[in-house]
C-alpha positions as CSV (number, residue, x, y, z in Angstrom):
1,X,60.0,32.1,47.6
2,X,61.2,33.2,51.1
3,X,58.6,35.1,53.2
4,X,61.2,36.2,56.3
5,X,64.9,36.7,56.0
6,X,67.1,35.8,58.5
7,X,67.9,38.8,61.2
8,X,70.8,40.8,60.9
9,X,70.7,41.2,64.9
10,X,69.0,39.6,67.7
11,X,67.9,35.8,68.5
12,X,66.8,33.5,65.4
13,X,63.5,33.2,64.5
14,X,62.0,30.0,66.0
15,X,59.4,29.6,63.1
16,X,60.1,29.0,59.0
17,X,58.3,30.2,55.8
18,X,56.0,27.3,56.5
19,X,54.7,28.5,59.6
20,X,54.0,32.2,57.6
21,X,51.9,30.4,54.9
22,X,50.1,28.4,57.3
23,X,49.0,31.3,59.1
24,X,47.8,33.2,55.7
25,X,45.8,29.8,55.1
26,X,44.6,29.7,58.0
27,X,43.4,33.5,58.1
28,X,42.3,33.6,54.5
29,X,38.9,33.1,55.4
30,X,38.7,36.8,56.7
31,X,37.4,35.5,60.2
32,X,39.5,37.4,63.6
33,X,41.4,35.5,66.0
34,X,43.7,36.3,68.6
35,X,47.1,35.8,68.5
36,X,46.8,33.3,71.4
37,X,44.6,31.0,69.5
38,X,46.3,31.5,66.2
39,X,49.5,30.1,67.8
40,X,48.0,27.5,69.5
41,X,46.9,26.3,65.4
42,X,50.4,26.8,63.9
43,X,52.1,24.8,67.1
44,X,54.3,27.9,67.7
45,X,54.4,30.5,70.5
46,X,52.6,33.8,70.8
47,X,55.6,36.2,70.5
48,X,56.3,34.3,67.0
49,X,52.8,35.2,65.9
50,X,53.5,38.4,66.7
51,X,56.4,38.8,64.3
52,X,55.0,37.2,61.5
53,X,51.8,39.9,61.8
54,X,54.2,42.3,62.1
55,X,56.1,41.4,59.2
56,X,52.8,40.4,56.6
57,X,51.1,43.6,57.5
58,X,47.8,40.7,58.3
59,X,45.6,42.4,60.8
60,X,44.4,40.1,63.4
């Protein structure tokens, strides 16, 4: 099942469907992080995190 499509316009996403999931894992347990520390856990940068919050609707 893909989470994120690729973009019809703009620079390739630097992160895959595996990098969404692991987020969701990692934020299942309801507890907040920043986005800083959240992309230091899935290895990938901060304005990554941003997109993949934006595009799951997960509040953080």
């Amino acid at each position: 099942m893909k989470i994120m499509s690729i973009p019809d316009y703009g620079p390739m996403f630097r992160f895959n469907d595996a990098d969404v999931y692991w987020a969701l894992h990692v934020l299942s347990d309801g507890r907040r992080m920043g986005r800083k520390r959240l992309a230091e856990l899935l290895g990938i940068g901060e304005g990554s995190v941003r997109k993949i919050v934006e595009t799951c609707g997960i509040g953080i």
